[in-house]
C-alpha positions in Angstrom: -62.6 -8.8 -236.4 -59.7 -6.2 -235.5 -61.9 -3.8 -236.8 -65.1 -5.2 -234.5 -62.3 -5.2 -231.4 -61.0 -1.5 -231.6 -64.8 0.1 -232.0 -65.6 -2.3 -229.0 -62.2 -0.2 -227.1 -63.5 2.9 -228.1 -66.9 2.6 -226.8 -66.0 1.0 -223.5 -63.6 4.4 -223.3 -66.3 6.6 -223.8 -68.4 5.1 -221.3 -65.9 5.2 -218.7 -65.4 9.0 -219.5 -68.9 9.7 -219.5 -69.2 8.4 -216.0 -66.2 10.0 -214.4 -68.0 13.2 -216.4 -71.1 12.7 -214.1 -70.4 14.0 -210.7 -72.9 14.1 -207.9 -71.9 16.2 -205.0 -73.0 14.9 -201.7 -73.9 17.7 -199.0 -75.3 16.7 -195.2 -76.7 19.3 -193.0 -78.9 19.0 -189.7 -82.5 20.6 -190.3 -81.7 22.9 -187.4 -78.5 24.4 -189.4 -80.3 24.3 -193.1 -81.4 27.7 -193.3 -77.4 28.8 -192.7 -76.3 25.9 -195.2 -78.4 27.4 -198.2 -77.1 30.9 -197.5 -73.6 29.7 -197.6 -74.1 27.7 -200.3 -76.0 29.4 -202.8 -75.0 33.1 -203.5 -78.2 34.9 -204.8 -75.6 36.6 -207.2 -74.8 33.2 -208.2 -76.2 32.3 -211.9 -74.5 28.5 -212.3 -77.3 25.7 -213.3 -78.0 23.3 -210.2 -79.9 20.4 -209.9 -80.1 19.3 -206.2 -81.6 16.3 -205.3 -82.8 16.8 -201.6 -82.7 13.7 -199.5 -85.1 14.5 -196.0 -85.2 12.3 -193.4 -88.2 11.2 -192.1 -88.8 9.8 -189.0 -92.6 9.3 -188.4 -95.6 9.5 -191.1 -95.5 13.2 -191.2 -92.8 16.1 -189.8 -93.6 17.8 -186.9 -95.0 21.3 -187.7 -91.7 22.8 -186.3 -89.5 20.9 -188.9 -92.2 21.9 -191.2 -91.5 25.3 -190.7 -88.0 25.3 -191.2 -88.1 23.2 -194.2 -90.1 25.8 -195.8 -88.7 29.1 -194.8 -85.3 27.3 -195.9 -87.0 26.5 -199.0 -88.4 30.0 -199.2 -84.6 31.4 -199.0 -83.5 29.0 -201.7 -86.4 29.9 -204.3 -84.7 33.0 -204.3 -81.2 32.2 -204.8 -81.4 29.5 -208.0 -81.7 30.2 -211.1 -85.1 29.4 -212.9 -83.8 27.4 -215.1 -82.2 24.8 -212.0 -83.7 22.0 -210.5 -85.0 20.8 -207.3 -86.3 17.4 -206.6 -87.6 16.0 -203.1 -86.9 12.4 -201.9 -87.4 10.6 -198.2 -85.4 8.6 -196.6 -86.0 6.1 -193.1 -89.7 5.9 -192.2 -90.5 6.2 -195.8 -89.3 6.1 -198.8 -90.0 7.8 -202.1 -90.0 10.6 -204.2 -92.3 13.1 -203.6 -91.5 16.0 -205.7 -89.8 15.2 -209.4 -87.0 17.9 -211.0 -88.9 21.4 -210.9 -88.0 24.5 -211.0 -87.2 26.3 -207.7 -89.8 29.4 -209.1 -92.5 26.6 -208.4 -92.3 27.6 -204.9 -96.0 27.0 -204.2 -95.7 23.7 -205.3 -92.2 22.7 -203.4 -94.4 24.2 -200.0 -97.2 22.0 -200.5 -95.2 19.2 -201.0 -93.6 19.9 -198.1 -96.8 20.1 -196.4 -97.7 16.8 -197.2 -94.3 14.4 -198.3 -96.0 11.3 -197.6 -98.9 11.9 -199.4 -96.7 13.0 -202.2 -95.0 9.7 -203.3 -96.5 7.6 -205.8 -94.5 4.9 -205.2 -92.6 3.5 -201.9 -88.8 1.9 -201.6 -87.0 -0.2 -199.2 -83.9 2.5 -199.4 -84.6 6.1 -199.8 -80.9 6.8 -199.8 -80.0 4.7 -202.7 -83.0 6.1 -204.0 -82.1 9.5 -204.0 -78.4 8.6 -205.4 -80.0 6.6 -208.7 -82.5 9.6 -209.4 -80.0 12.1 -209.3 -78.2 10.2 -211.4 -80.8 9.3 -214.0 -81.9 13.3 -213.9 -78.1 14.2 -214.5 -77.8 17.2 -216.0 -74.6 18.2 -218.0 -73.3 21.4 -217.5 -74.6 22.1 -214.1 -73.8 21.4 -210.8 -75.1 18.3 -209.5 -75.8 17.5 -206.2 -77.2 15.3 -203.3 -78.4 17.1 -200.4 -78.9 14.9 -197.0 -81.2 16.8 -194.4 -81.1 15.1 -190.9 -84.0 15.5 -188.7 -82.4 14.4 -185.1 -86.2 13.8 -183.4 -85.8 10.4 -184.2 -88.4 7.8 -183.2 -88.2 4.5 -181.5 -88.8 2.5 -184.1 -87.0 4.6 -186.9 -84.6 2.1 -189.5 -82.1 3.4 -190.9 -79.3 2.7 -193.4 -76.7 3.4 -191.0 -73.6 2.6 -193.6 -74.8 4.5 -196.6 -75.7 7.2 -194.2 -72.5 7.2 -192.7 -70.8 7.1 -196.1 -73.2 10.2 -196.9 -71.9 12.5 -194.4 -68.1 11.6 -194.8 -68.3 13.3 -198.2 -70.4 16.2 -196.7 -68.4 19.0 -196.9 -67.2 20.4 -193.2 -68.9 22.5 -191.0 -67.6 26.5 -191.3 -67.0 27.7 -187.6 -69.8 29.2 -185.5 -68.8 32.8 -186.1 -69.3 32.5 -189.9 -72.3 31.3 -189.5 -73.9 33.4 -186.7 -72.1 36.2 -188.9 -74.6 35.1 -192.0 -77.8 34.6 -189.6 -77.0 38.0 -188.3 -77.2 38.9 -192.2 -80.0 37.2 -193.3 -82.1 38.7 -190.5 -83.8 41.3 -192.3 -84.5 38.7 -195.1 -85.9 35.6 -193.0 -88.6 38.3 -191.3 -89.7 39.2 -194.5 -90.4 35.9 -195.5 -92.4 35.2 -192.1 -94.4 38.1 -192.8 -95.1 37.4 -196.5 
């Protein structure tokens, strides 16, 4: 029985470990500001392992073909600056949601644009809460040894009769990390210039 009682302790230890060990980063960034956000965040030097789990907000059946654009070119800039072995996965959140692209590689990047194209008609399956959603997924795709990460993208044209999560959103973006000042940031759009017109042409 003693014997039953301290393999029982160790176990429950090792469990607890193993969760502390699984750490999901949570990141929040407006649509308008994501191009910035995936320069600063991912160095194209940079060879660490990621697996980002992208949580977009949707606010009618299908984005507007202005937020479509960013999305991708962001996207575009971000093929370029993982490693091929990382992962990207695509989940919505408010009007709908599901998960519309599963953990693929960000060299895939003709199939992370047509998802974008088409999120809605993407998802196999709907939810009731995209942002818990999102949270389990990335949880049940951990991956040890890299860095793991969910990424909230705000879209602000919301509609009328948009619902949303307000607390777990809320609790989202207080763990976002903070905004770098404006100069920074102009600094690395100033920089990427020459990059983000070659992907327009392209």
């Amino acid at each position: 029985m003693k014997k039953l009682i301290n393999t029982l302790f160790v176990l429950l230890i090792a469990i607890q470990i193993h969760g502390q060990e699984k750490r999901i980063e949570t990141q929040s960034v407006a649509l308008d500001n994501l191009i910035s956000f995936v320069v600063e965040n991912y160095d194209a030097q940079d060879s660490k392992l990621r697996n980002i789990t992208f949580l977009i907000q949707t606010n009618d059946n299908s984005l507007q073909a202005e937020n479509k654009i960013l999305l991708k070119q962001a996207f575009k800039i971000l093929s370029n600056r993982l490693t091929e072995d990382s992962k990207l996965s695509l989940v919505t959140y408010s009007k709908f949601n599901g998960i519309a692209l599963k953990p693929t590689s960000p060299l895939e990047l003709k199939l992370i644009l047509h998802t974008l194209n088409d999120l809605k008609g993407n998802i196999a399956e709907f939810h009731n809460d995209g942002i818990q959603l999102a949270y389990n997924y990335a949880e049940n795709n951990f991956i040890e040894h890299a860095d793991n990460s969910v990424v909230m993208i705000r879209i602000n044209n919301k509609s009328k009769n948009e619902v949303v999560n307000v607390k777990e959103e809320e609790k989202a973006e207080k763990k976002a990390k903070k905004k770098k000042s404006k100069d920074v940031i102009l600094a690395t759009a100033i920089g990427l210039l020459p990059e983000i017109l070659s992907l327009i042409k392209d």
